[in-house]
C-alpha positions as CSV (number, residue, x, y, z in Angstrom):
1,X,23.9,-66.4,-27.8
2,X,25.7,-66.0,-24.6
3,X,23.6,-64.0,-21.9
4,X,25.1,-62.6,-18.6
5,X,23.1,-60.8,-16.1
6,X,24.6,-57.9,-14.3
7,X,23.2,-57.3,-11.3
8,X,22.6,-53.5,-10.2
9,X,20.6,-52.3,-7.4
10,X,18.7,-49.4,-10.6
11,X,15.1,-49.0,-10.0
12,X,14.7,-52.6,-8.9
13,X,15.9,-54.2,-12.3
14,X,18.9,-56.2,-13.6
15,X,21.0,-55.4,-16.5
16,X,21.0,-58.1,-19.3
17,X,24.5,-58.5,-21.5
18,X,24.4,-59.8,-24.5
19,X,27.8,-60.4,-26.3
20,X,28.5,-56.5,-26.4
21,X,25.2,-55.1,-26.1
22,X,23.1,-54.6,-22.7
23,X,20.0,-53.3,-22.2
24,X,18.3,-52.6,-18.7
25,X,15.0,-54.9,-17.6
26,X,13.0,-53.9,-14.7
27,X,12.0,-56.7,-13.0
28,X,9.5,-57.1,-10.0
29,X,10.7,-57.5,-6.0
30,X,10.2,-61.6,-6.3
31,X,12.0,-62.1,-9.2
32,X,14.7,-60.0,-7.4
33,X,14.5,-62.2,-4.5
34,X,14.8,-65.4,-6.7
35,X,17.9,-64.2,-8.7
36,X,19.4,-63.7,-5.5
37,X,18.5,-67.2,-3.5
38,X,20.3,-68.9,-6.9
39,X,23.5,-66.7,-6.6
40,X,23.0,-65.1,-9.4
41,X,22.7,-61.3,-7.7
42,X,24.2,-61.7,-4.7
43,X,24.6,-57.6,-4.0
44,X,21.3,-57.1,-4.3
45,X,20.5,-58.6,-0.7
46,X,22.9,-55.0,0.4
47,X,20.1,-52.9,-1.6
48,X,19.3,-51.0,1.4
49,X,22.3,-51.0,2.6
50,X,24.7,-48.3,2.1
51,X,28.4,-49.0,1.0
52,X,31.4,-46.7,1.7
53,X,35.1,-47.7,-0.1
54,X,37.8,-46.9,2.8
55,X,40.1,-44.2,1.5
56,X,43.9,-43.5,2.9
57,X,42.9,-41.7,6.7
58,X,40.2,-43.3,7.4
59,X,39.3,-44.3,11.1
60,X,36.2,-45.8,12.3
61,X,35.2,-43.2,14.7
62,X,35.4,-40.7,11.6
63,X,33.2,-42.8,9.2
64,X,30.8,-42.9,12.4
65,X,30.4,-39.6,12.6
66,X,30.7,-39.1,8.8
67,X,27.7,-41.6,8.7
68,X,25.6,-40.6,11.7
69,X,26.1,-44.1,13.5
70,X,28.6,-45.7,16.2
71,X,31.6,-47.3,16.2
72,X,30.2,-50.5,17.6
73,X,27.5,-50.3,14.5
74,X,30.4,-50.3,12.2
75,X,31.6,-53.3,13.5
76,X,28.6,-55.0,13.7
77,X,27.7,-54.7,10.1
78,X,31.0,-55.8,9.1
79,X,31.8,-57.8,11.6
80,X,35.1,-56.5,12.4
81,X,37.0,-57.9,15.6
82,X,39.1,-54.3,15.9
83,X,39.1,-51.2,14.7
84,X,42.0,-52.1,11.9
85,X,40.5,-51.2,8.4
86,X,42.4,-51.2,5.3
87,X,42.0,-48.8,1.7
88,X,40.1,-49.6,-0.9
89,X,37.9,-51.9,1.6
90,X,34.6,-51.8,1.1
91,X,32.3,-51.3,4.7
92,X,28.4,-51.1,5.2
93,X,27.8,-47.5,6.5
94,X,24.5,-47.2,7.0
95,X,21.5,-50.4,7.5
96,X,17.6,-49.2,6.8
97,X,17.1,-52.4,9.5
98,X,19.0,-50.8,12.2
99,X,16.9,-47.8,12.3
100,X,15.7,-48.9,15.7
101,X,19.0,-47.9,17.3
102,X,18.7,-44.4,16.5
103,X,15.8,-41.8,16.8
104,X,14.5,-41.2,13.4
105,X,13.1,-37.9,11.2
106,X,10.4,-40.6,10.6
107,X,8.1,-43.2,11.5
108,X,6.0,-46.0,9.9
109,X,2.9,-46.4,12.5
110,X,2.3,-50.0,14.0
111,X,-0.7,-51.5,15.0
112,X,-2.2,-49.8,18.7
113,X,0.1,-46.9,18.2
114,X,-1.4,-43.4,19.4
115,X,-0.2,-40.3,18.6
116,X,0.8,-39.7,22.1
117,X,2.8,-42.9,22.0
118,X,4.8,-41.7,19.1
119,X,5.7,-38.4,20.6
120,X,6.7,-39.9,23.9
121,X,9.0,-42.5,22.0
122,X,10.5,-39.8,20.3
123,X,10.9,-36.9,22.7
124,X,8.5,-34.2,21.0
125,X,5.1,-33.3,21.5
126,X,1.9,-34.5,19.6
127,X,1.4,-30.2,18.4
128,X,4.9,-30.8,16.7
129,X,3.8,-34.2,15.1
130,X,0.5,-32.6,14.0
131,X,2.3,-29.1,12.5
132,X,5.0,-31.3,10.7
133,X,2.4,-33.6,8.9
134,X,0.0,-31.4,6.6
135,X,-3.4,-33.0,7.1
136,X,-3.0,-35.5,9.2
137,X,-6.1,-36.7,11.6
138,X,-4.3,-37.5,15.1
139,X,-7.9,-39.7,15.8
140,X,-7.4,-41.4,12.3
141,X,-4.0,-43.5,12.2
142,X,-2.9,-46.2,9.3
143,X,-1.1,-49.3,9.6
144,X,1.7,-48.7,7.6
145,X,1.5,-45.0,7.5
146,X,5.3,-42.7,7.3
147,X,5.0,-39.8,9.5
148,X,7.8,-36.9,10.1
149,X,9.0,-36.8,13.3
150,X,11.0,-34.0,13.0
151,X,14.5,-33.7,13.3
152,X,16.9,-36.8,14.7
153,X,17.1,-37.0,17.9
154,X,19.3,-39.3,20.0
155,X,17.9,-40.8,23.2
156,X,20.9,-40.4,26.0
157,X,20.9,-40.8,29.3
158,X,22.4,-38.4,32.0
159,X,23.9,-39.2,35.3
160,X,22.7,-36.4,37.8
161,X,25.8,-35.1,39.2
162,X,26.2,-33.1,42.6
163,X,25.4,-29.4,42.2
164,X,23.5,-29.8,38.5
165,X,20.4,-28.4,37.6
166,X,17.8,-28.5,34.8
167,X,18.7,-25.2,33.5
168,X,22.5,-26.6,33.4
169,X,22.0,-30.1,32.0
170,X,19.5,-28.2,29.5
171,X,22.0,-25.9,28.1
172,X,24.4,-28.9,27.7
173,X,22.4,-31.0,25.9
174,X,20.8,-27.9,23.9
175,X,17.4,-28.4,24.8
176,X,14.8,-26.9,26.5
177,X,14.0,-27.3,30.7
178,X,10.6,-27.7,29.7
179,X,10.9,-30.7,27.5
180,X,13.4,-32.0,29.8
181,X,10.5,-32.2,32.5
182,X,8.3,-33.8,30.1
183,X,10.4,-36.3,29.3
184,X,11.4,-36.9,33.2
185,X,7.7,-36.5,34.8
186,X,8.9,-37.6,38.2
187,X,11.8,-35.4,38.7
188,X,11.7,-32.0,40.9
189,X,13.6,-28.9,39.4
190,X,13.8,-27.8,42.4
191,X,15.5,-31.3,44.1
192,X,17.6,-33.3,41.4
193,X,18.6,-36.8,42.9
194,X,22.0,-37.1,42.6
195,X,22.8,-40.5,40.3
196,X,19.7,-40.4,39.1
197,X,19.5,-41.3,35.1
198,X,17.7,-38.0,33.0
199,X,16.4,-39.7,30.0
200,X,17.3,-36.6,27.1
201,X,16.3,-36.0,23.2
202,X,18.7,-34.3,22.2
203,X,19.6,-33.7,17.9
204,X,23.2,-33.8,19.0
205,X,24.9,-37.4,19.4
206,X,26.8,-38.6,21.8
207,X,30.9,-38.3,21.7
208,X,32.5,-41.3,21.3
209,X,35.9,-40.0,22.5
210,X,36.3,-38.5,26.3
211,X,38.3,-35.3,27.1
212,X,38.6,-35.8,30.8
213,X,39.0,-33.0,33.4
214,X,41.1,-29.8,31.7
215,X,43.5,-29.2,29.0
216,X,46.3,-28.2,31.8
217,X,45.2,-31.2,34.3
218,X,43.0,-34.2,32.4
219,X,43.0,-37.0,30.3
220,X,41.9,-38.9,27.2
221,X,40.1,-41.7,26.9
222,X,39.0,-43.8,23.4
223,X,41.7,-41.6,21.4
224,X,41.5,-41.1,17.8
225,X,44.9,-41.0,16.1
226,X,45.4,-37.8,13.4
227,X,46.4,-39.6,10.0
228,X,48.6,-38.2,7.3
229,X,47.4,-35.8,5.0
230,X,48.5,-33.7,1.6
231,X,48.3,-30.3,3.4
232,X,50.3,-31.2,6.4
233,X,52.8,-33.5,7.9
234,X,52.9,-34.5,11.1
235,X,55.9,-34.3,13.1
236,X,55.3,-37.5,15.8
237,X,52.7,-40.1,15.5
238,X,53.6,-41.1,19.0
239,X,51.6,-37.7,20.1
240,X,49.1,-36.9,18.0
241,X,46.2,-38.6,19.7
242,X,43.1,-36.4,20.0
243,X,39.1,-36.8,20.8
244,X,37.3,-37.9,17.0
245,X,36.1,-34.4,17.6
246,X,39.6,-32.6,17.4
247,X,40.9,-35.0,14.7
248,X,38.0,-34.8,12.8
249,X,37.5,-31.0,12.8
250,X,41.8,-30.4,11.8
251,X,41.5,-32.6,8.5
252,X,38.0,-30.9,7.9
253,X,39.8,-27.6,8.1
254,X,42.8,-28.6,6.2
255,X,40.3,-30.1,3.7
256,X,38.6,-26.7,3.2
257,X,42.5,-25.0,2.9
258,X,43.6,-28.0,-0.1
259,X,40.2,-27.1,-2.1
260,X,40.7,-23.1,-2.3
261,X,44.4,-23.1,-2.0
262,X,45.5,-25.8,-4.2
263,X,49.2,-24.1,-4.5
264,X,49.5,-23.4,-0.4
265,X,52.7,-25.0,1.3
266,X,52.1,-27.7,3.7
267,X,52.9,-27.2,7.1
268,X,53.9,-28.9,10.3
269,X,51.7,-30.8,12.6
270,X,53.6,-31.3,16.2
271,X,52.0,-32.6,19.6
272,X,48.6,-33.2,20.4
273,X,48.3,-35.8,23.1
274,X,49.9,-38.8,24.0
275,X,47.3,-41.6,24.0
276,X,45.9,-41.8,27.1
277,X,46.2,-38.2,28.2
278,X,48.3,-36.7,31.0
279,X,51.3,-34.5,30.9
280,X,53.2,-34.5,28.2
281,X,56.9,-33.3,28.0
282,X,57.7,-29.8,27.0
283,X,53.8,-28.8,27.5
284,X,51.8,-27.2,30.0
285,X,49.0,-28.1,28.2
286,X,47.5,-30.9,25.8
287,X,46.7,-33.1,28.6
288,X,43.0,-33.9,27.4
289,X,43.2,-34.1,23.5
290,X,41.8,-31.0,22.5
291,X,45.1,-29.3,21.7
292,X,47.5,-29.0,18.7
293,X,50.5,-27.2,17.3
294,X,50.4,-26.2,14.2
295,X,52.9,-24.4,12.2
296,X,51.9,-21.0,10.1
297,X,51.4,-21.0,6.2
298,X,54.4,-19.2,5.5
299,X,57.1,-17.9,2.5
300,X,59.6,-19.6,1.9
301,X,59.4,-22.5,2.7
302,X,60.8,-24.4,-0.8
303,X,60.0,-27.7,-1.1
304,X,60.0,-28.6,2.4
305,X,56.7,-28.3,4.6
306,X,57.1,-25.3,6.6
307,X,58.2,-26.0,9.8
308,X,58.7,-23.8,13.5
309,X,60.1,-20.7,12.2
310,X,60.1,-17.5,14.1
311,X,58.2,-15.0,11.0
312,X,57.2,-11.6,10.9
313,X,53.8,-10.6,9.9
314,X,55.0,-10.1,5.9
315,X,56.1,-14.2,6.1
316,X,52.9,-15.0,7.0
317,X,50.6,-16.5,4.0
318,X,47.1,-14.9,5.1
319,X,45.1,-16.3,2.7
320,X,45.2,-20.1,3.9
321,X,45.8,-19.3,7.1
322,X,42.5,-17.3,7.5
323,X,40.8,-19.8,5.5
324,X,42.2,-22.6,8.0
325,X,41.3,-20.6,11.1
326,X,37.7,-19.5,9.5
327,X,36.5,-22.6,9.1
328,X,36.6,-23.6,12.3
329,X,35.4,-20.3,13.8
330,X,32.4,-19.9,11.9
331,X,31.3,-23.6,13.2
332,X,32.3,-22.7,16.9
333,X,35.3,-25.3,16.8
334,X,37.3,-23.3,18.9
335,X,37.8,-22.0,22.4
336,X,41.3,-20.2,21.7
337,X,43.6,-19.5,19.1
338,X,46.9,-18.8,20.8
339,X,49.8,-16.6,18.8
340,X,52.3,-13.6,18.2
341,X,49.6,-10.7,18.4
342,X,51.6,-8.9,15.1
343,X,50.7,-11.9,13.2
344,X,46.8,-10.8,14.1
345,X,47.1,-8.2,12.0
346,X,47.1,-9.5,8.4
347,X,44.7,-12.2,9.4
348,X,42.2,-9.5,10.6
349,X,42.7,-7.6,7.1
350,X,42.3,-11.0,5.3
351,X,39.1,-11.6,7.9
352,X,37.8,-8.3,6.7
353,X,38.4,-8.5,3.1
354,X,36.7,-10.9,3.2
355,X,33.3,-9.7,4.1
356,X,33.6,-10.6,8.2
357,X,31.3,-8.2,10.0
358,X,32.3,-5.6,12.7
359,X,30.6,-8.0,15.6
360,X,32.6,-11.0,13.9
361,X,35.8,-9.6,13.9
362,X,35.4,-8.5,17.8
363,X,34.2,-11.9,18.2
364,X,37.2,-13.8,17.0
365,X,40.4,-11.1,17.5
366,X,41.6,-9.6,20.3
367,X,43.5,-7.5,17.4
368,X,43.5,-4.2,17.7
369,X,42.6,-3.7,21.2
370,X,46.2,-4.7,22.2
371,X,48.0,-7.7,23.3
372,X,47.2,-7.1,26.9
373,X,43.2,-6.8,26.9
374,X,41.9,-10.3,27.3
375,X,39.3,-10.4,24.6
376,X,38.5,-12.5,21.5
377,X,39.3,-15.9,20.6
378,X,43.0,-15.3,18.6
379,X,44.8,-14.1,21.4
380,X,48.5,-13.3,21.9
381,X,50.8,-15.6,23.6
382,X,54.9,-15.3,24.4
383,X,57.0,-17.2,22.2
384,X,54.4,-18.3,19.5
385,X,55.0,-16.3,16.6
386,X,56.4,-20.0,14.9
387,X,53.1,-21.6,15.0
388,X,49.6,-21.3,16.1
389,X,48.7,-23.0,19.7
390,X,44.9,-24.3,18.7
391,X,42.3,-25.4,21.5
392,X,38.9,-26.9,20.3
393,X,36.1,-26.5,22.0
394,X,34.4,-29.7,24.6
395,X,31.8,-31.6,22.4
396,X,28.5,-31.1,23.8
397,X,27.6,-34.6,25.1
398,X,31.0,-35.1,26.5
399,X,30.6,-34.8,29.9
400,X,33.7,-34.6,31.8
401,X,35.2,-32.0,29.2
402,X,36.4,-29.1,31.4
């Protein structure tokens, strides 16, 4: 009888064929460990390890953040020269032995550990150890033993800069003054050295792209390309470079608009930045990689995706394009939404069908206060009732985002 062993990483067992039968055997860790030596499960070394098949789009600084790890993990673990990937490739997204590299929501307590050690190496305090681990005895610590941290943190460091201050680099990092002083004993609120390193906890990780200076006068450094996708089309590759934040965060939202819209027109993608930043010809803006054009859901449009067309308000499709412009407003994506102020109108009715509250829809339209009152984030702008001028917001951790 001809046995074959498939090898699958199922409650630590193997699955035994037999001509066209198979039956699952649970098998202990050093039979698993033999099988694998001879050859014979070779995957099973990748247990712990998790694997991600590259679909059409995909960039290594979007898998990063996808994954919660870095770019240069990605390469490590795959050992990739570049940042060329290919579809149906298979990549290692996530190693339980690299764990060290990242703050994590828990830890297995080594020999001589304290609790106090712990909470320094982790940026919390030994109260928040003790009140997220029911019973546990701080005088009283095993070998061995898993205890919650908390949320992930990520341990950054910050560059004092002339003029800062705690409460400043605080509110950046979205932490507390307090627990920045406890994790800096040594430093003076009252005198920061400038260039001095600030050792921060913070649950937000660091940007991998750079949005230098301003959107009318900056630059862009460690672009991410925007790829192709089956809600839009994009009108130049040449220019539509962005942070991973801003590329990430328009396919998200075009993602959202393809699931609850399945029968929406695409539309046109023009300019976001040129590579490496700086001017860029027709524009006073998208210097920094943070902008993007993008054409309005409209009627009309046949077959063809719908382009820069001049509309009035009953053109306009309001239902994915509130949908679009919701899902990045309710995550505080954006800064400003520039357009016609007439086209407001039927998005605020879709906005408030919707269920959007009175202190939302202030919030986000400067509709119906009038296209002169400088208020809200959709705000009116000459000569953009053809498409929607959209700024994002400066990732947290990126620090020269103006």
């Amino acid at each position: 009888m001809a046995v074959s062993v498939i090898c699958v990483p199922e409650n630590g067992g193997v699955r035994l064929k037999t001509g066209m039968n198979s039956r699952f055997i649970p098998i202990g860790l050093t039979v698993i460990a033999l099988l694998t030596v001879a050859g014979i499960c070779p995957n099973l070394a990748r247990a712990e390890r998790q694997i991600w098949t590259v679909q059409d789009g995909d960039m290594l600084g979007v898998l990063a953040m996808r994954f919660d790890c870095t770019v240069d993990q990605l390469r490590a673990w795959n050992s990739l020269g570049g940042d060329t990937i290919r579809v149906g490739q298979e990549l290692v997204v996530g190693d339980a032995g690299d764990d060290e590299r990242r703050e994590a929501a828990t830890y297995r307590v080594r020999q001589g550990d304290t609790l106090g050690h712990i909470a320094r190496r982790h940026g919390v305090s030994v109260s928040e150890i003790v009140s997220a681990n029911a019973g546990l005895n701080p005088d009283r610590l095993r070998v061995g033993q898993r205890i919650r941290i908390g949320p992930r943190r990520y341990r950054l460091l910050h560059r004092i800069q002339t003029g800062e201050t705690l409460a400043r680099i605080a509110r950046r990092y979205r932490v507390r003054v307090r627990d920045v002083q406890r994790w800096n004993r040594r430093v003076s609120a009252q005198r920061l050295p400038v260039g001095r390193n600030l050792v921060i906890f913070s649950e937000h990780r660091p940007s991998f792209s750079e949005s230098v200076g301003s959107p009318n006068a900056g630059s862009l450094r460690r672009a991410e390309r925007l790829q192709p996708h089956p809600s839009y089309q994009l009108r130049n590759r040449r220019v539509a470079w962005g942070t991973l934040e801003t590329v990430t965060w328009i396919r998200q939202g075009f993602d959202t608009v393809a699931r609850r819209h399945p029968d929406a027109p695409r539309v046109r993608v023009h300019d976001l930045s040129d590579r490496d930043g700086g001017r860029l010809g027709g524009h006073r803006s998208h210097q920094s990689g943070r902008d993007a054009d993008i054409a309005f859901f409209q009627r009309r449009c046949g077959d063809a995706p719908c382009g820069f067309r001049r509309i009035t308000p009953g053109y306009l499709i309001a239902g994915p394009q509130w949908t679009l412009f919701e899902q990045w407003l309710r995550r505080d994506r954006i800064e400003f939404i520039f357009m016609d102020y007439d086209l407001q109108a039927p998005l605020y009715r879709e906005a408030r069908r919707r269920g959007a509250s009175q202190a939302q829809l202030r919030r986000w339209f400067q509709y119906p206060r009038g296209a002169e009152v400088p208020v809200g984030r959709i705000r009116h702008y000459p000569r953009h009732a053809d498409h929607a001028h959209v700024r994002f917001v400066c990732p947290d951790t990126d620090e020269e985002c103006r």
